[in-house]
Every structure is written in structure tokens, then in C-alpha cells.
VEXDREN-2710 file (C-alpha; in Angstrom, 1 decimal):
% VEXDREN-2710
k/r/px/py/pz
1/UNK/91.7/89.7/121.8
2/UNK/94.7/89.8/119.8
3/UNK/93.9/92.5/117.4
4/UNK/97.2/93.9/115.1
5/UNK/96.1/96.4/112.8
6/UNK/98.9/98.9/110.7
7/UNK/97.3/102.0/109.5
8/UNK/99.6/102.3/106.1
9/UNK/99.8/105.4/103.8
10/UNK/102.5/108.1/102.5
11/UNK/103.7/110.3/105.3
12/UNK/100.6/113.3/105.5
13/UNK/98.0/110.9/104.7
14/UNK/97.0/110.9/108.8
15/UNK/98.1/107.6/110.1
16/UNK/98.7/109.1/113.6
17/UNK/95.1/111.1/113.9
18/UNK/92.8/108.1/112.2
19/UNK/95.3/105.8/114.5
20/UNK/94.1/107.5/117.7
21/UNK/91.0/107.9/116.9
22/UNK/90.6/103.9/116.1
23/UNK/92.8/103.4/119.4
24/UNK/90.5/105.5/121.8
25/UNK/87.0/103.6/120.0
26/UNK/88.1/100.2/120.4
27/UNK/90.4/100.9/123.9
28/UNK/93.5/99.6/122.4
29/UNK/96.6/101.0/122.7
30/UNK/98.0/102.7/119.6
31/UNK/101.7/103.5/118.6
32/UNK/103.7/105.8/115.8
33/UNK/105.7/103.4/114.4
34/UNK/108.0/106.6/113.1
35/UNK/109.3/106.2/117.1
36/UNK/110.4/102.7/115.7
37/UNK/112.9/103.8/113.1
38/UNK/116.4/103.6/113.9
39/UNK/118.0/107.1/115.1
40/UNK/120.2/106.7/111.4
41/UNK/116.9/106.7/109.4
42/UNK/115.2/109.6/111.0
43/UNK/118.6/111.4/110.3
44/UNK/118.5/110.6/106.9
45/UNK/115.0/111.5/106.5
46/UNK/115.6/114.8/108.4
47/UNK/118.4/115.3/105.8
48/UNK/115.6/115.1/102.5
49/UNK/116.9/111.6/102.1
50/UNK/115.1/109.3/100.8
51/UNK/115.3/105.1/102.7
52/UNK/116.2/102.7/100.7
53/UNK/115.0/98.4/101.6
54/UNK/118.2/98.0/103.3
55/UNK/117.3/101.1/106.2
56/UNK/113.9/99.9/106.2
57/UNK/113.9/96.2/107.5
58/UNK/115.2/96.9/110.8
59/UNK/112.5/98.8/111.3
60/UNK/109.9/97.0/109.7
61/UNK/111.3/93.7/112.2
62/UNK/110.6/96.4/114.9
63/UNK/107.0/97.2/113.8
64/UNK/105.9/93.4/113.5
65/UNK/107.5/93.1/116.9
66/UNK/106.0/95.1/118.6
67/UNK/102.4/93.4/117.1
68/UNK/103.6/90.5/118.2
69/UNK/104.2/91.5/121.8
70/UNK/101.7/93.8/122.5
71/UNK/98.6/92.8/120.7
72/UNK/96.4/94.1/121.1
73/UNK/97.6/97.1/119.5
74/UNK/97.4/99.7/116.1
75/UNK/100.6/100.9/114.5
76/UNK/100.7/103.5/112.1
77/UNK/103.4/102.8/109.5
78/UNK/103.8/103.6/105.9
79/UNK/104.0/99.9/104.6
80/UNK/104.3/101.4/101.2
81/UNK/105.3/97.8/99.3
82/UNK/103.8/94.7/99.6
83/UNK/107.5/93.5/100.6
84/UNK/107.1/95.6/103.3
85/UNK/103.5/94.5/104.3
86/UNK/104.6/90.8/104.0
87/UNK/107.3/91.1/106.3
88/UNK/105.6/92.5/108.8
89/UNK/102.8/89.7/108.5
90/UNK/105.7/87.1/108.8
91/UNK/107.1/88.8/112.5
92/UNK/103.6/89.9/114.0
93/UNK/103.2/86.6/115.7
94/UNK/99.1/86.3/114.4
95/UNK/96.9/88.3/111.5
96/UNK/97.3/91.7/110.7
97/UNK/94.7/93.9/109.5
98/UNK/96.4/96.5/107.4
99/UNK/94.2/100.1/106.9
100/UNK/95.2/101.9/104.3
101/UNK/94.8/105.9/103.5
102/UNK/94.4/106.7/100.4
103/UNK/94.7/110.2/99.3
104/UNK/95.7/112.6/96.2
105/UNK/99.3/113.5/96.7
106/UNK/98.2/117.5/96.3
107/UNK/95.5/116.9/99.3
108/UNK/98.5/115.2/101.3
109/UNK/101.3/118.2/100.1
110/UNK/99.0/120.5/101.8
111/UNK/98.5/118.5/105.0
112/UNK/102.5/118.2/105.3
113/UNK/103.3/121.9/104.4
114/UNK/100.8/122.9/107.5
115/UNK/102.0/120.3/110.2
116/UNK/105.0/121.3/112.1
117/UNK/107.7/119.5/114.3
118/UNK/107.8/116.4/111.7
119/UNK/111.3/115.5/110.7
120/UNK/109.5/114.4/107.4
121/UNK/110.6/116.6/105.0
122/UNK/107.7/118.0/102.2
123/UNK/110.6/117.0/99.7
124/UNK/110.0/113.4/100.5
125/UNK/106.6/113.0/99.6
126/UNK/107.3/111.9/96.0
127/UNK/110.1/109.4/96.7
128/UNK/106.9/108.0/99.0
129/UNK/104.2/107.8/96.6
130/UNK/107.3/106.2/93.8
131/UNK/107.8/103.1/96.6
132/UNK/104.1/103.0/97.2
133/UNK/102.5/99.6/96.0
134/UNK/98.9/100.2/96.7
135/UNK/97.2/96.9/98.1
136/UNK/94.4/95.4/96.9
137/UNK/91.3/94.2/98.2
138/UNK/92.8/91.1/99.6
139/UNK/95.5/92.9/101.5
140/UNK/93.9/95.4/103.2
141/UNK/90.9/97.8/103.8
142/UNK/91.7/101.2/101.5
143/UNK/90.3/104.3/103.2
144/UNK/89.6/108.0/100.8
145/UNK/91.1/110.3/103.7
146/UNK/89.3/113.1/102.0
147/UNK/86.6/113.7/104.1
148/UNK/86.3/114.1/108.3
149/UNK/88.5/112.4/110.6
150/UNK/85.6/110.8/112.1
151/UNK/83.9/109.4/108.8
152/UNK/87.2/108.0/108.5
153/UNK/87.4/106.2/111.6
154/UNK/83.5/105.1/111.1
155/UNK/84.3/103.6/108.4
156/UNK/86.7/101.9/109.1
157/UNK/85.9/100.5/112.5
158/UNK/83.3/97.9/111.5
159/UNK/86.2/95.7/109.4
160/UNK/88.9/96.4/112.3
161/UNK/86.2/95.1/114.4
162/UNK/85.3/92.1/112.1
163/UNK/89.1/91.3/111.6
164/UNK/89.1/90.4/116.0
165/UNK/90.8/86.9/116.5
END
């Protein structure tokens, strides 16, 4: 099996939890693409400033790197432009399945003021939903994170599980 899925969204949309959660169903390994980023961008974004495409293809090469080396395996990253999404598909070494949470950016404000130990910063979350190109049908499965955790990850599961190569 050579399964590569990104779960893609705005930081607070709950890429890590609905990661895990597909992770321990399937028994693949999953992995926070945030411990991907450069040390320079998580300084930046621990400073309230906002990445520009230039900080973010070093990591995005390390994201589709790491799909290609250790597929099976889900990533959560933000993928927020196609751009991104593409150049992840062109490193990954095989087809990704991208899952992406979709939520109100009030719903994810309120998830992000209540986590702690994140170097995201609240202040970031509009500069996120400004980059974010939201993909269509053809790109990726679109998920409404405003219900359960594990409605979430049942719904999702059965396309994850149909995208298996």
C-alpha cells in the first residue's frame, strides 16, 4: 500500500486530531508537517509573521518528501494554494489524496484562542484564510469540521480508503 494523504486546512481547523484519528483507523503512520518547517519559519510565525511562497517551498519539498519515502503515511499540512498542493503532488513519488477541513474562520478563532503551546499565533489566522485557495472537487475531499471528531474521521475514511494504490 502506498497511501499519501495531506489533511489541508488553516491552522485551528484540526489537521493534527482528524490526522490521528485517520492514522490510528487505517494503522498508518501519521506526521505534523509543522515539525517540517524550517527553524526560520516557525520563528517568523512565532513572531505574528506572516510566510511568504519563498519560506514555504522548502518546506512544502519536505512534506512531499517525506510522502514519497514513507508511504504509507498522512501529513497534516495547510496546503492553502493550489501552487502549494501541486508541488507537493510533483515530489510525493505516487498520488496524493488531499483532505481538506473546512470550517468558518469564527468556529476556527475559537479553536486557536483555546489551544495552548502552538507557536501559531491567533493573529495569523487571517493572513491564512487570504492564501487559502479552496480546492475543488477534483482536487480533494472537503470535510465541514463542525461537527464530532469522529463523524469527521467517518466520513472521511471511506475515500481515503478508496484512494489506496
Amino acid at each position: 500500500m502506498s497511501l499519501r494523504v495531506i489533511i489541508m486546512g488553516v491552522s485551528g481547523c484540526g489537521k493534527s486530531s482528524v490526522g490521528e484519528g485517520l492514522a490510528k483507523a487505517l494503522a498508518v503512520p501519521y506526521r505534523d508537517g509543522d515539525d517540517l518547517h524550517p527553524d526560520t519559519n516557525v520563528e517568523k510565525m512565532r513572531a505574528g509573521i506572516a510566510l511568504t511562497d519563498e519560506d514555504r517551498w522548502p518546506w512544502l519539498d519536505r512534506v512531499a518528501q517525506a510522502l514519497n519515502a514513507e508511504a504509507p503515511i498522512i501529513i497534516g499540512c495547510s496546503a492553502l494554494r493550489r501552487v502549494y498542493r501541486d508541488r507537493i503532488r510533483a515530489g510525493a513519488g505516487g498520488p496524493v489524496c488531499f483532505v481538506h477541513l473546512a470550517g468558518s474562520r469564527d468556529l476556527i478563532a475559537a479553536r486557536m484562542a483555546e489551544r495552548a503551546g502552538h507557536y501559531m499565533p491567533l493573529s495569523l489566522l487571517d493572513s491564512q484564510f487570504a492564501t487559502l485557495e479552496a480546492p475543488g472537487p477534483d482536487e480533494a475531499v472537503t470535510v465541514d469540521i463542525d461537527q464530532p471528531l469522529e463523524r469527521i474521521v467517518a466520513a472521511v475514511l471511506p475515500q481515503i480508503q478508496g484512494a489506496k494504490t
